[in-house]
Every structure is written in C-alpha cells, then in structure tokens.
MOPAC internal coordinates of N, CA, C and O (Angstrom, degrees):
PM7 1SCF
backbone

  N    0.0000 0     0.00 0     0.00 0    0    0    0
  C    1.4388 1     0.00 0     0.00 0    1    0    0
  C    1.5237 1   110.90 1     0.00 0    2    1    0
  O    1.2310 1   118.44 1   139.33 1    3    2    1
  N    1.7424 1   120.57 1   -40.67 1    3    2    1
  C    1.0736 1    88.50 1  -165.75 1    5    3    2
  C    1.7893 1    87.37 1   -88.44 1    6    5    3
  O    1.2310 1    95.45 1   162.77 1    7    6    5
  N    1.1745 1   160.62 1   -17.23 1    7    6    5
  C    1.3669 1   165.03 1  -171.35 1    9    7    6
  C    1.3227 1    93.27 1   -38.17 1   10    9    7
  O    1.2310 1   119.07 1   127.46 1   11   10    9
  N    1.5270 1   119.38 1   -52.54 1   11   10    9
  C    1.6465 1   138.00 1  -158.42 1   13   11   10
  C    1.8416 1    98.02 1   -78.96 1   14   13   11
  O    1.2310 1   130.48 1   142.39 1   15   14   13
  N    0.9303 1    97.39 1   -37.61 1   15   14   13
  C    1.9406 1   107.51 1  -172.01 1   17   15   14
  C    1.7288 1    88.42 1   -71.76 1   18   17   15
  O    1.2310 1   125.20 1   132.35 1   19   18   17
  N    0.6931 1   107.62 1   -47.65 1   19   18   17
  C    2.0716 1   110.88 1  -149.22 1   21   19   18
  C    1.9482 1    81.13 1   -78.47 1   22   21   19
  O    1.2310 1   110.05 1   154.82 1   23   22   21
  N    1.4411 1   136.29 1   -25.18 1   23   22   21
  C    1.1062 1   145.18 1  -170.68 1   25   23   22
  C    1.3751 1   107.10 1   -61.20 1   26   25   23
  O    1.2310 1   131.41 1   106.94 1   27   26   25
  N    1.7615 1    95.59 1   -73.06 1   27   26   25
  C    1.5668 1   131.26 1   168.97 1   29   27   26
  C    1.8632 1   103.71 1   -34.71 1   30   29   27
  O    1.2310 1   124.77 1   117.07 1   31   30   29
  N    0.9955 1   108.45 1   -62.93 1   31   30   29
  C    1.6460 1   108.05 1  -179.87 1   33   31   30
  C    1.4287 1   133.48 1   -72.81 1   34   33   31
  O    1.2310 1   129.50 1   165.63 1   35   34   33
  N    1.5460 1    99.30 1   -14.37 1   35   34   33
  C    1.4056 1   101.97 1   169.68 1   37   35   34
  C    1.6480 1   113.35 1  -102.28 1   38   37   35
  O    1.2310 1   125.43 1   162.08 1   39   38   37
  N    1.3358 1   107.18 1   -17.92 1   39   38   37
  C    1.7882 1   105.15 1   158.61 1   41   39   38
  C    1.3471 1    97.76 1   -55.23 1   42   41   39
  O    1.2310 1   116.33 1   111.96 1   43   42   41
  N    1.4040 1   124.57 1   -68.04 1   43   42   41
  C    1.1386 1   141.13 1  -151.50 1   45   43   42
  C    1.7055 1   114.05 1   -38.36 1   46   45   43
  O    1.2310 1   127.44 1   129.46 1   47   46   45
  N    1.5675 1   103.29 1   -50.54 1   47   46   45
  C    1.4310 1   133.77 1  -176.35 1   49   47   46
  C    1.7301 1   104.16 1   -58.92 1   50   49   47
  O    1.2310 1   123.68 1   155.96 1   51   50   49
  N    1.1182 1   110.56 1   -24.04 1   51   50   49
  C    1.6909 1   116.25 1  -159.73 1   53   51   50
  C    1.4451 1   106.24 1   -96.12 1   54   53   51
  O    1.2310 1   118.12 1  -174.84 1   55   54   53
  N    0.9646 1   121.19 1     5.16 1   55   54   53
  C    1.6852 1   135.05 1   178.88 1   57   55   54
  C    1.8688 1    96.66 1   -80.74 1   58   57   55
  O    1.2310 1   124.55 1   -28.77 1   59   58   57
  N    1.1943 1   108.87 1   151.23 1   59   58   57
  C    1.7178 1   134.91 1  -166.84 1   61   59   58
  C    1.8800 1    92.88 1   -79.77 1   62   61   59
  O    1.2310 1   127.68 1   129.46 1   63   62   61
  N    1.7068 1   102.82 1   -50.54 1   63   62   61
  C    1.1514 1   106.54 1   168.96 1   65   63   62
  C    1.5955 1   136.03 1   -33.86 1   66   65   63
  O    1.2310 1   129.37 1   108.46 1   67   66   65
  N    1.4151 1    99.54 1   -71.54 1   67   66   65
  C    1.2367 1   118.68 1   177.65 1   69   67   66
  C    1.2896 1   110.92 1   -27.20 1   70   69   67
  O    1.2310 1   125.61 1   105.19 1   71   70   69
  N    1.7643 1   106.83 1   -74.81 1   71   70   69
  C    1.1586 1   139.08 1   179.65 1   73   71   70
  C    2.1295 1   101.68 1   -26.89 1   74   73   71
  O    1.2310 1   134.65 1   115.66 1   75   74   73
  N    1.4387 1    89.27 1   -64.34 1   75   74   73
  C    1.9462 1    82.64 1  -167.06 1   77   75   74
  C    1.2484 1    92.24 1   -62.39 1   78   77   75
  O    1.2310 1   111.73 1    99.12 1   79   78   77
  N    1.8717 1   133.19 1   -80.88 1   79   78   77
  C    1.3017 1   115.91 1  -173.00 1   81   79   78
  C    1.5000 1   146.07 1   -13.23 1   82   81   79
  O    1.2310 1   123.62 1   149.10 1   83   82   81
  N    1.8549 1   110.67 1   -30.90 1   83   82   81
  C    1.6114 1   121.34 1   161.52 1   85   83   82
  C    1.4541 1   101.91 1   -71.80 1   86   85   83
  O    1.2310 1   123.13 1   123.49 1   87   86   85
  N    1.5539 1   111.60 1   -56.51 1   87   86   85
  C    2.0432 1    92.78 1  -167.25 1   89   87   86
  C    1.5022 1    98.12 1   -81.14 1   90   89   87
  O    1.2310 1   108.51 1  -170.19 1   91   90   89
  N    1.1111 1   139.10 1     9.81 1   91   90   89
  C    1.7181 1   126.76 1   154.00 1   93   91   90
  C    1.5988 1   112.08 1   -66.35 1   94   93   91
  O    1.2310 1   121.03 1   127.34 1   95   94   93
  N    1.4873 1   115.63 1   -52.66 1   95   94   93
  C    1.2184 1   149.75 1  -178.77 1   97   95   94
  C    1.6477 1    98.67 1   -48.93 1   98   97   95
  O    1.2310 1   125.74 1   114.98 1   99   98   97
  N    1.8597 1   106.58 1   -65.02 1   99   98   97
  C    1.6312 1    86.44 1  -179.22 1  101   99   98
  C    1.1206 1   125.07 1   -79.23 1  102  101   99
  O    1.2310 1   115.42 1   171.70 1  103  102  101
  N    1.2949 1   126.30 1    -8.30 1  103  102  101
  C    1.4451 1   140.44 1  -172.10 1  105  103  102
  C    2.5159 1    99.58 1   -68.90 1  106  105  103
  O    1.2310 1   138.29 1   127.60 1  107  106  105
  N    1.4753 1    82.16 1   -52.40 1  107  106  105
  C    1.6210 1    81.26 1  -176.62 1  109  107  106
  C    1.3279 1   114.98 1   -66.97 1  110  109  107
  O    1.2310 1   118.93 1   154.17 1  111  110  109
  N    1.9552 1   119.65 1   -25.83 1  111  110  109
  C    1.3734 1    98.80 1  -175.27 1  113  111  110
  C    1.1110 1   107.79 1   -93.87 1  114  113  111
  O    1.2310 1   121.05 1  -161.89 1  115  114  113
  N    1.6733 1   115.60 1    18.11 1  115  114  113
  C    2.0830 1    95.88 1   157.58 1  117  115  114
  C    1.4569 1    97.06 1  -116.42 1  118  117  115
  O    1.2310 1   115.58 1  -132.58 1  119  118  117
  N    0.8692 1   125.99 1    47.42 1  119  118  117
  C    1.3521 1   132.64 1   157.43 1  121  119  118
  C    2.2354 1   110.32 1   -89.82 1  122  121  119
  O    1.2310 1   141.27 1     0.17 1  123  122  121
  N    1.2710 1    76.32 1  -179.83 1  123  122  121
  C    1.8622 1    96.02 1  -155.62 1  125  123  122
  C    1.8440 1    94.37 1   -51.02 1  126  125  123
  O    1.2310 1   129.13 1   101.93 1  127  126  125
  N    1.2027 1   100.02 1   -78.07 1  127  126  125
  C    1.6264 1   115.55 1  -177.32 1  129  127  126
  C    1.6404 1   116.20 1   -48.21 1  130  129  127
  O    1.2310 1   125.19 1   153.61 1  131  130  129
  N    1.2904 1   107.64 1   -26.39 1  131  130  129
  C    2.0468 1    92.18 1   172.30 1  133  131  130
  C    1.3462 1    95.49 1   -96.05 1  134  133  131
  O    1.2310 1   108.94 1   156.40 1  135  134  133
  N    1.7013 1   138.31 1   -23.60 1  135  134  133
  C    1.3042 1   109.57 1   172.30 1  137  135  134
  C    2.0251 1   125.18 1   -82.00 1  138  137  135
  O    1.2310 1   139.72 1   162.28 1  139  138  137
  N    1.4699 1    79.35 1   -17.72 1  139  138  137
  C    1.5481 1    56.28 1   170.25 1  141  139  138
  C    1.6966 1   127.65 1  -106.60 1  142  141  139
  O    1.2310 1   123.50 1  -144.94 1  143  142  141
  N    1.1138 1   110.89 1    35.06 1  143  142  141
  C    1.0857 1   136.48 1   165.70 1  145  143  142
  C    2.0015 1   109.82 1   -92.16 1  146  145  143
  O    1.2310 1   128.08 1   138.06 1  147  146  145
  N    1.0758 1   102.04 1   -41.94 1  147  146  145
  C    1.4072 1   112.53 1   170.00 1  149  147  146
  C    1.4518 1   122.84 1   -80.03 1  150  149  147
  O    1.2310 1   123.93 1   173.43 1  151  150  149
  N    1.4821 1   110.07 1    -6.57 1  151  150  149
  C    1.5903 1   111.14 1  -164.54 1  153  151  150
  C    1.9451 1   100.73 1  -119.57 1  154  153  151
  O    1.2310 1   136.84 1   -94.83 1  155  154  153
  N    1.6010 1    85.00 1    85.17 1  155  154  153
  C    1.5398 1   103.63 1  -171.85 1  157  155  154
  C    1.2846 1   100.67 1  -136.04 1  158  157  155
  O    1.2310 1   126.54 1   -37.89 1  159  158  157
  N    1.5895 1   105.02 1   142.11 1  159  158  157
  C    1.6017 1   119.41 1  -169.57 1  161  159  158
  C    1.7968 1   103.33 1   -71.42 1  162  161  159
  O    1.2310 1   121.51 1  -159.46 1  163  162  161
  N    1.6696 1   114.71 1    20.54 1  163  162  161
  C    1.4458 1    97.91 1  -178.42 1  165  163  162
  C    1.4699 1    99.22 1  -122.47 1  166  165  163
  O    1.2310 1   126.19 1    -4.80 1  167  166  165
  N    1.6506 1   105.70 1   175.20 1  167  166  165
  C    1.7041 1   102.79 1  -139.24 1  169  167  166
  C    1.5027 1    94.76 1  -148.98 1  170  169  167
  O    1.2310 1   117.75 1   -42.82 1  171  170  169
  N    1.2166 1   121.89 1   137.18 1  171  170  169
  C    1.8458 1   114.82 1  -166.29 1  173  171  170
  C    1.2436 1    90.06 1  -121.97 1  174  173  171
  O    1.2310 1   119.23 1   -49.94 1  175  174  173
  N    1.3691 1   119.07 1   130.06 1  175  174  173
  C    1.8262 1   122.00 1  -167.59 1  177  175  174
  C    1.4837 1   120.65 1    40.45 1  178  177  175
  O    1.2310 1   123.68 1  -150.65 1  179  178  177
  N    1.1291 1   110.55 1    29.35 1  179  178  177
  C    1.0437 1   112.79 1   151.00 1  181  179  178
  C    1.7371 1   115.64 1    90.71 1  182  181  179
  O    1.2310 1   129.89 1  -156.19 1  183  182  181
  N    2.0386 1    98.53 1    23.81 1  183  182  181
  C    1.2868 1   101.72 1  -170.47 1  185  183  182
  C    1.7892 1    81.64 1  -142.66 1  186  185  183
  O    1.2310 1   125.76 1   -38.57 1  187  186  185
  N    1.9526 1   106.54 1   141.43 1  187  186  185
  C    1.3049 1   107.71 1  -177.57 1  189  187  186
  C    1.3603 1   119.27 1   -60.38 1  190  189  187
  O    1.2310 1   113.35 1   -32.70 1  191  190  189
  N    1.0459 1   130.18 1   147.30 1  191  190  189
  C    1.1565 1   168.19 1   160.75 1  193  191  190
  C    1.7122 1   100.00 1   -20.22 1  194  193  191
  O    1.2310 1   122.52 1   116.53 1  195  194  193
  N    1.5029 1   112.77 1   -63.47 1  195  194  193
  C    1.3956 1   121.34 1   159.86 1  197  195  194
  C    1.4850 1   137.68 1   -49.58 1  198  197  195
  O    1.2310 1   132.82 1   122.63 1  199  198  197
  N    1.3224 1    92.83 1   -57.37 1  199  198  197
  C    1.6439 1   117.53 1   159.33 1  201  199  198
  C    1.3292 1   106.06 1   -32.66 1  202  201  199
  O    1.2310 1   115.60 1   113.76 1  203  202  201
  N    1.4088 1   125.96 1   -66.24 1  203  202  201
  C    1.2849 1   126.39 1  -177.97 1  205  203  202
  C    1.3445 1   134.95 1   -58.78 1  206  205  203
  O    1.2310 1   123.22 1   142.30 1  207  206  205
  N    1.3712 1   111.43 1   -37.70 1  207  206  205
  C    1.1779 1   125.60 1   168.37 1  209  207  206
  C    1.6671 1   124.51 1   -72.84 1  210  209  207
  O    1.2310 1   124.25 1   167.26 1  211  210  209
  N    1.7093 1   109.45 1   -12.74 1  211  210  209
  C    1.2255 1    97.60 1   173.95 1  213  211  210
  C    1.8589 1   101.35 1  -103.08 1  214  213  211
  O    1.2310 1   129.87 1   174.10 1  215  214  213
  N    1.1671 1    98.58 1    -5.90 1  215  214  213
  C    2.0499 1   103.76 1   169.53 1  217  215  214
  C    1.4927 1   101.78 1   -79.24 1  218  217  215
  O    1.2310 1   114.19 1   133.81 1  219  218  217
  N    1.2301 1   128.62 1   -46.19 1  219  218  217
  C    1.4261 1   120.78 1  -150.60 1  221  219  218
  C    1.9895 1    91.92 1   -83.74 1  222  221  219
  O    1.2310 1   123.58 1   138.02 1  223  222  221
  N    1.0791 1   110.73 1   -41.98 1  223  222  221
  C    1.3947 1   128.10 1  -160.93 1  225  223  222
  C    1.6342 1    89.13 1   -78.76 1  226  225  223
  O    1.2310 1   110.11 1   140.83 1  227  226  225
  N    1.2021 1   136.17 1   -39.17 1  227  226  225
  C    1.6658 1   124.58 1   155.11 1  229  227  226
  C    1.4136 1   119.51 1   -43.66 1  230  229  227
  O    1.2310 1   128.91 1    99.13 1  231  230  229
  N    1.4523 1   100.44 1   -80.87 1  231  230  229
  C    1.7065 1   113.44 1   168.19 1  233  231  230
  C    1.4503 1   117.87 1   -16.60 1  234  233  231
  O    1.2310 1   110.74 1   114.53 1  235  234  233
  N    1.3928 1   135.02 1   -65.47 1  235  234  233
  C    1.2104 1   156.45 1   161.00 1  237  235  234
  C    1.8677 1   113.24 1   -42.42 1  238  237  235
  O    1.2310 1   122.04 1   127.82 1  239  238  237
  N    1.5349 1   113.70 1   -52.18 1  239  238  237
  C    1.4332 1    97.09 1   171.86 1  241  239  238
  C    1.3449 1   129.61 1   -70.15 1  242  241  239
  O    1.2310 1   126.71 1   166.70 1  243  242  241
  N    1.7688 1   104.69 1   -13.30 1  243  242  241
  C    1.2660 1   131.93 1  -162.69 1  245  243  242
  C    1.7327 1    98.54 1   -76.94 1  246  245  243
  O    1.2310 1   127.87 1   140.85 1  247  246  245
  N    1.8364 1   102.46 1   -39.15 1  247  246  245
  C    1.7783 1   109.21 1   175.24 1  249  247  246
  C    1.4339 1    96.24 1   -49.27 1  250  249  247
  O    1.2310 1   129.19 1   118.54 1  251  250  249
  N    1.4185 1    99.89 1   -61.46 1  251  250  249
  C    1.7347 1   109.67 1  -142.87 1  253  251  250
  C    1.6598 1   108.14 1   -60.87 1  254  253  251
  O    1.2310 1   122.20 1   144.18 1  255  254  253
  N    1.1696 1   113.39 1   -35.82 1  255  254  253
  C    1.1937 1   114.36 1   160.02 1  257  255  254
  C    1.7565 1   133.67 1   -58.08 1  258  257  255
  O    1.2310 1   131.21 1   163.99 1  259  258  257
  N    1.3088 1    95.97 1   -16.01 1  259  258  257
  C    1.6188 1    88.77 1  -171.87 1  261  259  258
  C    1.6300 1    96.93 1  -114.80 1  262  261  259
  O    1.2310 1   120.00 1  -177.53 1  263  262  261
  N    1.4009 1   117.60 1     2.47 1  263  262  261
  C    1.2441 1   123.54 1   141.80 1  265  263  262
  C    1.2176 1   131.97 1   -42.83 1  266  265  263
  O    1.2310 1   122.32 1   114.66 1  267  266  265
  N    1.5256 1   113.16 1   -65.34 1  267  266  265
  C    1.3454 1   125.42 1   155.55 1  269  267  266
  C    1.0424 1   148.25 1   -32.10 1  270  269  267
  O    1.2310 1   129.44 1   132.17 1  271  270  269
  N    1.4402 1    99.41 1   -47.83 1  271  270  269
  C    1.4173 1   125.23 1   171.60 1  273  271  270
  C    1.6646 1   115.18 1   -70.65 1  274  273  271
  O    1.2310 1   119.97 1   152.44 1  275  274  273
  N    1.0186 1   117.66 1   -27.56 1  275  274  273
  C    1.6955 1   132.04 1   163.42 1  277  275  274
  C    1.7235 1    95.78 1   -72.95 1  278  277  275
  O    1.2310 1   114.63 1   119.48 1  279  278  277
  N    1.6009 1   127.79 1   -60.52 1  279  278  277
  C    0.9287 1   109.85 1  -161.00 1  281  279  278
  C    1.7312 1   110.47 1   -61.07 1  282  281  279
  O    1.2310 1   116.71 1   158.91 1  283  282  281
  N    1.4992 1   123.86 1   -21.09 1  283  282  281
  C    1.1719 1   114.00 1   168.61 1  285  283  282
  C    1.1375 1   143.35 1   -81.10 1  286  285  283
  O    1.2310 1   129.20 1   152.14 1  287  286  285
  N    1.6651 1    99.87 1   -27.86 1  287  286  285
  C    1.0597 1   112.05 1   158.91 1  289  287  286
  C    1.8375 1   131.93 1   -49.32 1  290  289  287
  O    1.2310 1   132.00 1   121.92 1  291  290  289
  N    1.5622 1    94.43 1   -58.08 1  291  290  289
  C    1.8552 1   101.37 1   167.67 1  293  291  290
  C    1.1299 1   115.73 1   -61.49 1  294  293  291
  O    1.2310 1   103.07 1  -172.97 1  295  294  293
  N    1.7082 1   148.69 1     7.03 1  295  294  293
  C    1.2803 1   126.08 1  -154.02 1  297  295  294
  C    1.2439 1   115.97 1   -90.06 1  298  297  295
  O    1.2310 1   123.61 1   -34.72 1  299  298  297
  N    1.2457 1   110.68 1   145.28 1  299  298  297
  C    1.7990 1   107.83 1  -165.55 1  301  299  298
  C    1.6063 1    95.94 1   -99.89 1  302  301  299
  O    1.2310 1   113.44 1  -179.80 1  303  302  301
  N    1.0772 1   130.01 1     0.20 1  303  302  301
  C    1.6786 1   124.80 1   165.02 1  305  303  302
  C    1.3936 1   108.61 1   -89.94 1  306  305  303
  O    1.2310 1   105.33 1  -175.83 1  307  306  305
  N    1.3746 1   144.78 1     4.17 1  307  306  305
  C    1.3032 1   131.18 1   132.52 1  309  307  306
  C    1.4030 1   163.49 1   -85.28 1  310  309  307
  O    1.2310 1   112.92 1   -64.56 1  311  310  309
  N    1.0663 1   130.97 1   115.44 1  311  310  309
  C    1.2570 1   145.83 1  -151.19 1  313  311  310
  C    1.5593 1   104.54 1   -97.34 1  314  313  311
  O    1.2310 1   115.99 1   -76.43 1  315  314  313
  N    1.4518 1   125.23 1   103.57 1  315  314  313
  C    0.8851 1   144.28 1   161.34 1  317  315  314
  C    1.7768 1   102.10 1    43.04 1  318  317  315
  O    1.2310 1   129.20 1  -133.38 1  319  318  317
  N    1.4790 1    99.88 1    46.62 1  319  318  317
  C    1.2170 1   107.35 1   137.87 1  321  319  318
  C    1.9493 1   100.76 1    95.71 1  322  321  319
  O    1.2310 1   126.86 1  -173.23 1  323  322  321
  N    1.7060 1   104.41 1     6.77 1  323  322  321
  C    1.5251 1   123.73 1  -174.50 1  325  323  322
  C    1.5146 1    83.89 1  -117.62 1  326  325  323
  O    1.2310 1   131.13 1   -11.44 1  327  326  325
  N    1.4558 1    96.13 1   168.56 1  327  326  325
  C    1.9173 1   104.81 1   156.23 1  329  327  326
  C    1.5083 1    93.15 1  -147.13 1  330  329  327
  O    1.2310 1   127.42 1   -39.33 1  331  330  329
  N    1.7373 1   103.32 1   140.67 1  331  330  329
  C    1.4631 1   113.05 1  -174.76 1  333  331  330
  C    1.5699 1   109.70 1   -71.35 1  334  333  331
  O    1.2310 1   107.17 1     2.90 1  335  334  333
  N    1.0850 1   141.51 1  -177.10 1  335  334  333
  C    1.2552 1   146.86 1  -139.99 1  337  335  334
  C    1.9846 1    92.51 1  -128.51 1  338  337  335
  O    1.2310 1   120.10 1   180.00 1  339  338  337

C-alpha cells in the first residue's frame, strides 16, 4: 500500500503543472504580504518569528524539490533518458 501511494505521488509530481504551481507558490511567499505578516518583534523559543519562516519555508522547498527529483528519476515513461511524444 504504501509502495502504490509513494507511486501515486511520484506520477503525480511529474506533471508540467505541478512543477509551475510550486515556483508560483515560492515566488508569492516571499512576496510583500506573507513577509510582513512574518516580520513581528515576537519570537517562538527564543528565535524570530521571521527567522523561522525563512528556515522552515527553505527546509520544505528543499523536500519539494527532492521530491521531484525522485519523481524523475523513477519515471517509467522514459526511455533511456528521452520521453516519446
């Protein structure tokens, strides 16, 4: 089951779509309105508020990317490194 799930998501990942929707996605959250929503003098363990959001929000593109990179890697529609039309 999960062999079939991890399958499902890496077809999934290999779409043209996908692909723009993430760099649309990171492009808006460093935009004006999610940072300054993040750019507050308060601090969760003792690390800013901002700070975090540009670590956690790295960390995370850093997944989504190496998602991808599996999803291209596994793809069963390529043929020695072409894909037919």
């Amino acid at each position: 089951m999960i062999s079939r799930f991890r399958y499902r998501l890496l077809h999934r990942l290999q779409l043209r779509e996908s692909w723009v929707i993430f760099f649309i996605m990171g492009i808006i959250m460093l935009n004006f309105p999610f940072l300054n929503i993040f750019n507050k003098s308060d601090a969760i363990l003792g690390i800013p508020l901002l700070f975090l959001y540009f670590t956690v929000g790295w960390a995370i593109s850093i997944f989504v990317i190496y998602l991808f990179t599996l999803a291209i890697r596994q793809s069963p529609d390529t043929h020695n490194g072409t894909k037919e039309p």
